[in-house]
C-alpha positions in Angstrom: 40.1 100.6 42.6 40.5 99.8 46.3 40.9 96.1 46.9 41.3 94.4 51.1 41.8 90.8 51.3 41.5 89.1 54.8 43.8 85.6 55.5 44.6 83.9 59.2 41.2 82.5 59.4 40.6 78.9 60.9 39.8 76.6 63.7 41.0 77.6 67.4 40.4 76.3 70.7 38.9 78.2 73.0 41.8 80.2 75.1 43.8 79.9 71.9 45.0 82.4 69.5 44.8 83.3 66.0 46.2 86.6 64.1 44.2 88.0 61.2 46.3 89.8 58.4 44.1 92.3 56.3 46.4 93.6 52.5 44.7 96.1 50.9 45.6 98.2 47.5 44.9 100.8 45.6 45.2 103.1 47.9 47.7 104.9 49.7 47.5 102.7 52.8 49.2 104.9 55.3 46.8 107.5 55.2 43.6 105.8 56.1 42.1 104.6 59.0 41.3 100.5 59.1 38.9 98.6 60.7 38.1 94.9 61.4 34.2 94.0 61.3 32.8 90.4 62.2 29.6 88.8 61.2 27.9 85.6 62.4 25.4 83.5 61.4 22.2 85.7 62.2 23.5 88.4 64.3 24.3 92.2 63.0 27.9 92.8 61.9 29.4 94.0 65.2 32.5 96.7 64.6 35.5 94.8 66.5 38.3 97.0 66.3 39.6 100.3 64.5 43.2 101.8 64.2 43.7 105.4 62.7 46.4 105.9 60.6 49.7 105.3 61.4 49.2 103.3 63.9 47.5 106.3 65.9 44.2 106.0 67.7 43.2 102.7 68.3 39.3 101.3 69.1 38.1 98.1 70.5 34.4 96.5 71.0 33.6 96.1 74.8 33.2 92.3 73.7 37.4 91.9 72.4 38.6 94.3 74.8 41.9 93.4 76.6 41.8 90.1 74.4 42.8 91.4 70.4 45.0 94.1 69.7 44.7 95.7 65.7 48.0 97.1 64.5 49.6 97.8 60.8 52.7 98.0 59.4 52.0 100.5 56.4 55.1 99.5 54.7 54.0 96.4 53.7 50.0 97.3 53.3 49.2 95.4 55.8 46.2 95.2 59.0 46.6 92.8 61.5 44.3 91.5 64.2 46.2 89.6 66.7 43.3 87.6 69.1 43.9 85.9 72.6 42.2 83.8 74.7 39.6 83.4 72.1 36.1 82.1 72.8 33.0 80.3 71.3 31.3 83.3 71.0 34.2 85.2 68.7 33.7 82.4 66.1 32.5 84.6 63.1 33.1 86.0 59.4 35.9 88.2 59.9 35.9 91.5 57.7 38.8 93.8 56.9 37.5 97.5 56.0 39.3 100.5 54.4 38.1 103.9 55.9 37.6 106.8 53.8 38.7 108.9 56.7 42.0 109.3 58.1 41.4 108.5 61.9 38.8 106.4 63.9 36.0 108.0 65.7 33.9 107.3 68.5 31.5 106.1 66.1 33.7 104.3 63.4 31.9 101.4 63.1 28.5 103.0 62.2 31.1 105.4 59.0 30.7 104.8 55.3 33.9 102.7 54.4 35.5 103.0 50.8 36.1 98.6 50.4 35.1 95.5 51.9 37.5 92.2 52.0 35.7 88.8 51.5 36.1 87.7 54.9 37.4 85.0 56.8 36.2 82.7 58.6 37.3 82.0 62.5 35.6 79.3 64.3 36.4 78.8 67.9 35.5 75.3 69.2 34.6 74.6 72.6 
């Protein structure tokens, strides 16, 4: 069974930062790509970032761009999401996904994904 758990949620200030770590198991981590979804209050989940395995191929939405950067360190299990100068607008569930493909395509946030984390919650204040 393929379980991800998100953590680093929380109040910000806007133009603060916040980094989002992602452990997932039952799996061997390394060779899957991993994504980071968000979700709020009645909008579409919106894809926010993707990173192929390894640490190969990385993808960002045009919204985060230049302002979070996804990495993972495969030894411990882990995904991160390390987000700058956040804003009002990024305040949202955060998701943590496990890909059932090895590397991030153009259109990785539209793929089947094998597990879902719970979420956590980021709330950016004004």
């Amino acid at each position: 069974q393929v379980q991800v758990v998100e953590s680093g949620g929380g109040l910000v200030q806007a133009g603060g930062s916040l980094t989002l770590s992602c452990t997932a198991s039952g799996l061997t981590f390394g060779n899957y790509a991993m994504s980071w979804f968000r979700q709020a209050p009645g909008k579409e989940r919106e894809g926010v970032s993707c990173i192929s395995q390894r640490g190969g191929a990385t993808y960002y939405a045009d919204s985060v761009k230049g302002r979070f950067t996804i990495s993972r360190d495969d030894a411990k299990n882990t995904l991160y999401l390390q987000m700058n100068s956040l804003k009002p607008e990024d305040t949202a569930m955060y998701y943590c996904a496990a890909a059932i493909s090895t590397y991030c395509s153009a259109s990785w946030s539209s793929r089947p994904y094998a597990a879902w984390g719970q979420g956590t919650q980021v709330t950016v204040s004004s």
